[in-house]
N, C-alpha and C positions, 0 to 999 in steps of 0.2 A: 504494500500500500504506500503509494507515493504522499509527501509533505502535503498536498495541495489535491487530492480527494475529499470526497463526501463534503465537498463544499467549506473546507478547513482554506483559510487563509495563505496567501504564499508568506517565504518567509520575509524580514526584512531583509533587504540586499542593498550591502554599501554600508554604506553611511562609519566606513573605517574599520571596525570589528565587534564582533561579538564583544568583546575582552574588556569595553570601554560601557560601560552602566549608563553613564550617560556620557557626552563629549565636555571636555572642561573648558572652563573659562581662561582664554591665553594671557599669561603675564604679559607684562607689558613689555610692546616693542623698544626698540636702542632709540632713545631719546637724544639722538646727535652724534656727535663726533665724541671716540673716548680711546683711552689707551688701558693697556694690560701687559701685562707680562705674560702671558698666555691666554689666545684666544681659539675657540673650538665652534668651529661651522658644525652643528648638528646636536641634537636634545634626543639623541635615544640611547639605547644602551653603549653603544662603541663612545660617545663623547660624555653621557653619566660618568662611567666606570673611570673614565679617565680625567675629570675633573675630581673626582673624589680619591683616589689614589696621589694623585700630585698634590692635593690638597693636606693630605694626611703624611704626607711625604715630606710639605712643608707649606705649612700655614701661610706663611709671609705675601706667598704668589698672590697674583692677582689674575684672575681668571673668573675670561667673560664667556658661555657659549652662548648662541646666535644659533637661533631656530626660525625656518621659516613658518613653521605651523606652531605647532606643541607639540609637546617633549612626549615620544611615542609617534607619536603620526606615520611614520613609516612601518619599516619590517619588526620593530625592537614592538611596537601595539598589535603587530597582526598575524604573527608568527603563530606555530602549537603549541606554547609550550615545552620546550625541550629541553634539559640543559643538560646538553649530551657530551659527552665526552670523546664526539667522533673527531678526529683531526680533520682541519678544511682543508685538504689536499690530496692527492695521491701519494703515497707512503713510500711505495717502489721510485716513483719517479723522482720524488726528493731525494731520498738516497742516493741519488745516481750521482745527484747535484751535490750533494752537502754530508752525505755519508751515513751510517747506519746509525751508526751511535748518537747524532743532532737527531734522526729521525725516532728515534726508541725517547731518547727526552724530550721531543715534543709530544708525543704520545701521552709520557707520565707527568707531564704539564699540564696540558687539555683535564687528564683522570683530577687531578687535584685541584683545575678548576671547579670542577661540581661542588667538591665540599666547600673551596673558597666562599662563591655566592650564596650554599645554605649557609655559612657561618658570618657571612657578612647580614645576611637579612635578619638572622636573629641578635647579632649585636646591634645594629640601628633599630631593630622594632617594626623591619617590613614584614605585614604580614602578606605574603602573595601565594599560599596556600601549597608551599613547598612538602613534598615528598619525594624522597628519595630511594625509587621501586626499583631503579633499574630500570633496562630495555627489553621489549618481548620483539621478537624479531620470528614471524612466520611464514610457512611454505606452502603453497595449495594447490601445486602442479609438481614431479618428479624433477623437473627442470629449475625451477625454484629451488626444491628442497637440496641438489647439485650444488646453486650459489650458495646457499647458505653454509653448507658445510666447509664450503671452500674460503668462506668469510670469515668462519670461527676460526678455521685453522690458519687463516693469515692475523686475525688477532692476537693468536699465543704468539707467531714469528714477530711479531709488531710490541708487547710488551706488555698484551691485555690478558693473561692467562685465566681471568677468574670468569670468561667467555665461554658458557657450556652449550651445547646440544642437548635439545630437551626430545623427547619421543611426543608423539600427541596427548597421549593422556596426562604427562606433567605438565606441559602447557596448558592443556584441560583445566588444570588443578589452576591456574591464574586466571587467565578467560580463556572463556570457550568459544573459541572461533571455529566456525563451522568449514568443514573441508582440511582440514591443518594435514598435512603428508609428515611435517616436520619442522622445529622450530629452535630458536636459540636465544638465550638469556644474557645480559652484562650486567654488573648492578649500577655501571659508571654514568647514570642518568639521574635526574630530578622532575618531575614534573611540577609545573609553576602554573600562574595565570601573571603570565607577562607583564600586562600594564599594571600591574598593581607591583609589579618589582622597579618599572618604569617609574611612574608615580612615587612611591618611597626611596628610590634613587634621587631622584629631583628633587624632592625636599629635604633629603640628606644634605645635597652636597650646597643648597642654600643657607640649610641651618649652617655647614660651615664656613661659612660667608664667599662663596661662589655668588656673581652677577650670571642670572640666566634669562635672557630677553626673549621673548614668543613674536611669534607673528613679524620676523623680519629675516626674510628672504636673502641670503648675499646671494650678487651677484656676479662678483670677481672675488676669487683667490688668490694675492699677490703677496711676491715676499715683503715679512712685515705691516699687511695690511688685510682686511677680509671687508668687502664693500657693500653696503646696503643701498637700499634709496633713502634708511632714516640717518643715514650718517656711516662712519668708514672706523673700526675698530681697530688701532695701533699695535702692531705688539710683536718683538722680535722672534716669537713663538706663534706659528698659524697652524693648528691640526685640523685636518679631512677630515670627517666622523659623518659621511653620506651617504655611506653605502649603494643601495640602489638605486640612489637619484644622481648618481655622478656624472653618468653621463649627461645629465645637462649642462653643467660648465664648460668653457670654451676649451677646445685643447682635447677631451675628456671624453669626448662619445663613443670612442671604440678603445678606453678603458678596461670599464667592467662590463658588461651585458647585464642589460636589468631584466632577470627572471620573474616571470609572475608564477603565481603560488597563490590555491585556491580555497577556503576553508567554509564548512558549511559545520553547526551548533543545532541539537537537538532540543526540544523540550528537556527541563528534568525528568531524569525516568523515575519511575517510582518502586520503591523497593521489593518489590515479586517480579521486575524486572530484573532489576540488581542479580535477585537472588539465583537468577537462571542463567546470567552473562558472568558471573562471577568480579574479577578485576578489582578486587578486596585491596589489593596489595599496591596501585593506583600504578602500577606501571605505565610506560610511553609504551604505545603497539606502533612494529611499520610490519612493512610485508619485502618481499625482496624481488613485487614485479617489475619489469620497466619501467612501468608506470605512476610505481612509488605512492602506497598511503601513508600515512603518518595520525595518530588520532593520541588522546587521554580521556580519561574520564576526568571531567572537570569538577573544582573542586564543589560547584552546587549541583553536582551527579547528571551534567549531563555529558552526550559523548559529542567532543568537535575534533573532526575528520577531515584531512585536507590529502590533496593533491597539485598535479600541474595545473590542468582545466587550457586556455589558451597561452601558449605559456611565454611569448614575445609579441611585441607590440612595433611595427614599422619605425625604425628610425629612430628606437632606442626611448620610444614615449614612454612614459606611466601615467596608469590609473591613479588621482586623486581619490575618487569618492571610495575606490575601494570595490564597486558593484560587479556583481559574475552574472557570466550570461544561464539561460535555463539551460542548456545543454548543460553544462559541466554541472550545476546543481544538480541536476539528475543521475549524472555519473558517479558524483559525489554520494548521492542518495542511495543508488543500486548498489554501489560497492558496500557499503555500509551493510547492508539490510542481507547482502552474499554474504557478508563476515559475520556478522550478529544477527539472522535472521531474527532474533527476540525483538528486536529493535523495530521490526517490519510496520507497526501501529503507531510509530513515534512520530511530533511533528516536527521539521524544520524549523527552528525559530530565526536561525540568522544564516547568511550567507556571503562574503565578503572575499576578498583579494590583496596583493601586495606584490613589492617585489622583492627579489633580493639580490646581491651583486655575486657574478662570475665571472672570474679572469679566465682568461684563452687558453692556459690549462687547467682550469679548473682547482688551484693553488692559493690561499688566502696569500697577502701582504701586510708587513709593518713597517712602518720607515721612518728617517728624518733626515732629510739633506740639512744638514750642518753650515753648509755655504747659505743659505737660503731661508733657514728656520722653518721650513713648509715640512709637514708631518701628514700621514697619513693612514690611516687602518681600513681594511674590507676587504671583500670578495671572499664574504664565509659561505658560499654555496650555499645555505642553506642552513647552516650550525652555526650562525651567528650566536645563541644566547649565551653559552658557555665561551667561545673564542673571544668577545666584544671582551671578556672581562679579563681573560689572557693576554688580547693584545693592547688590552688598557696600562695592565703593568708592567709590560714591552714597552709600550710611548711613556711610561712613566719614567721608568729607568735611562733611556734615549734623552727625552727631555733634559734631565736631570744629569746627564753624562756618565752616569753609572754602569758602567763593564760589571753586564751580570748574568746569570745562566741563561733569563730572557733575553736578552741582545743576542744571546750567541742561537738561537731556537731558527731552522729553517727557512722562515718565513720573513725575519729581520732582512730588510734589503733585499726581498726576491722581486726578480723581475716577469712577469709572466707572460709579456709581448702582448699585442693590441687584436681586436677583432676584426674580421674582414670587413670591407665597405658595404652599406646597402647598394644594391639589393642583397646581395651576396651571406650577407649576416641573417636576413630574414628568413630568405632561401633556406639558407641551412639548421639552421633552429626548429623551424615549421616542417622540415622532413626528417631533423631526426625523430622527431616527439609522433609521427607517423609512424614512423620505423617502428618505434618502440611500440603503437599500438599494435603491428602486423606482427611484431615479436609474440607479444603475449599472447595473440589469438593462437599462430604456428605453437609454443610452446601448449598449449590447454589443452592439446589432442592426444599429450601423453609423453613426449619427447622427453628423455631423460638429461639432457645437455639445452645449454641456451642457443637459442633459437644461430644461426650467421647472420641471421637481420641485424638484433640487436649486437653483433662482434663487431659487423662491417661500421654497425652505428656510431659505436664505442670510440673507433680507430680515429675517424674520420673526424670525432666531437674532441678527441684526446680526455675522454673523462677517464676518471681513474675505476 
């Protein structure tokens, strides 16, 4: 039974996300011309974490970020939930570059991330509904349950041993997802409700006296200065914190690749629902098809389920309001009600979009040209929540000139080269996410290996 039968309502769509109760009221715009000792283009988790780190690092800074909306508006307010412990790169291929040993400790970076931001919400007093279940990671085809084994087993070579292989009935015993062939478990996760780590981040880092202006747009990122139309902010320190929206700065558009990312919020369910779905133990679920779900149960019990849906936009645009077309909410829907058929009587409440930034191999960044004072963090594919707060204390120690195991982490100074030209960037975005669908249908007929669609897809995208 689809969201929108028996004359039920469709759900909201847009208007930002689920994750936001209501939308808040924007501090106030940069009232003129001002100077800083560190100024930070961006109010979501990558420019939080790192105003708050440099702050606590040393009081004295002065440090303004400059939001074009408010703080969240972007991927850091519309994300699932995840604070995952996955590294934002290809593991083998940094290696190649930077060595095994940089790679195994960014790995155990990333892990002690997760408990970083639980221990940091609980000393500030955010409550953002943190549990720390771990990952349920399932298989519903022969072909699937193939990667997956092959992903635990590059987990122990990678530094994540405590990554097991579950049979169905132990995953059974967490949720019951329907069809499961086979599935695997990490504990290196947290599930959150985001803007509310948002939200208690931005009030942190003002209680300790951070300037953080809403509602002003820069326009130019120059060394030493970050430009508004309310005036032009000083300051020998200028950090990137834009992630998805990079590419609209001059210079910038074949940067990062701004991914959209699709997420659809049920009703709460009610608890003889619960009691049949299981997921007591509030784990993150994804799946391991092409086509990638990603879901939690939220902390007022209901389940929000995302995917790709349309997944690039001509020319490097992004969606503001956030709104999905009904196609993907229905994909979004179906999928769902496949996995949890319990669910199948649930309504849609919300429906919404975002993006988030990928470099050309698919490799996050940290940096600070030293000449130039211009800094910059993103292209967390997708595992921004955890990485924003790792490469926070990257840009901290950078800023600050501190030679320290973060500086020395993979990602310090990578260069990951630019995206093809349109049309050429479109082209190839919109056939691989094709591909991927012809993948998973060829795999669902039984095929015990991944599909050569999605191989030749892989090659050709350089994802890891």
């Amino acid at each position: 039974m689809s969201a929108t039968t028996l004359g039920r309502p469709g759900p909201v769509n847009g208007r930002i996300s689920h994750w936001f109760a209501e939308l808040p009221t924007p501090r106030a715009a940069l009232p003129g011309d001002r100077d800083a000792d560190v100024c930070i283009v961006g109010a979501g988790l990558t420019g939080l974490w790192t105003a708050y780190y440099l702050k606590l690092a040393d009081p004295s800074l002065r440090i303004t970020i400059l939001e074009a909306e408010f703080a969240g508006f972007g991927a850091s307010g519309r994300n699932g939930g995840w604070a995952s412990g996955l590294v934002p790169g290809a593991r083998d291929r940094l290696a190649k570059q930077y060595g095994r040993d940089a790679v195994l400790d960014h790995q155990r970076a990333m892990n002690e991330a997760v408990d970083e931001i639980v221990a940091v919400a609980e000393r500030e007093g955010i409550d953002a509904g943190i549990v720390k279940g771990g990952t349920l990671r399932v298989a519903r085809t022969p072909a699937q349950a193939t990667r997956l084994r092959h992903k635990t087993a590059a987990d122990h070579e990678w530094g994540v041993p405590e990554a097991v292989m579950l049979t169905p009935e132990e995953a059974a015993d967490r949720v019951r997802v329907d069809g499961m062939t086979a599935a695997a478990w990490t504990p290196h996760c947290a599930r959150l409700q985001p803007v509310a780590l948002v939200q208690g981040l931005a009030s942190t880092v003002e209680r300790l006296g951070v300037t953080l202006h809403e509602k002003s747009p820069v326009t130019a990122i120059e060394p030493g200065r970050a430009v508004t139309a309310h005036g032009t902010v000083v300051a020998p320190v200028v950090l990137r914190a834009t992630e998805g929206f990079t590419a609209s700065f001059k210079g910038l558009r074949r940067t990062w690749l701004p991914m959209n990312s699709s997420m659809i919020a049920t009703e709460p369910l009610p608890k003889e629902v619960w009691e049949e779905i299981g997921w007591a133990g509030r784990e993150t679920l994804g799946d391991t098809a092409h086509g990638h779900m990603y879901a939690q149960r939220t902390p007022d019990d209901r389940i929000a389920i995302g995917g790709r849906g349309v997944p690039y936009r001509f020319g490097s645009r992004t969606d503001d309001a956030g709104q999905v077309d009904a196609r993907t909410i229905g994909q979004l829907t179906d999928t769902l009600h496949e996995m949890l058929p319990q669910t199948a009587g649930a309504r849609v409440d919300h429906a919404w979009c975002g993006v988030l930034a990928v470099p050309r191999d698919w490799s996050a960044t940290v940096g600070l040209d030293r000449a130039t004072g211009l800094g910059w963090a993103g292209g967390y594919v997708g595992h921004g929540v955890t990485s924003t707060n790792l490469a926070a204390r990257t840009l901290t120690d950078l800023v600050l000139g501190r030679e320290s195991r973060l500086t020395r982490l993979p990602w310090t100074g990578h260069r990951p080269g630019t995206w093809e030209p349109e049309p050429l960037r479109w082209l190839g975005v919109r056939g691989l996410y094709v591909a991927y669908r012809w993948a998973d249908r060829h795999e669902a007929g039984g095929r015990a290996r991944t599909s050569p669609i999605a191989t030749v897809a892989d090659l050709i995208a350089r994802r890891p």
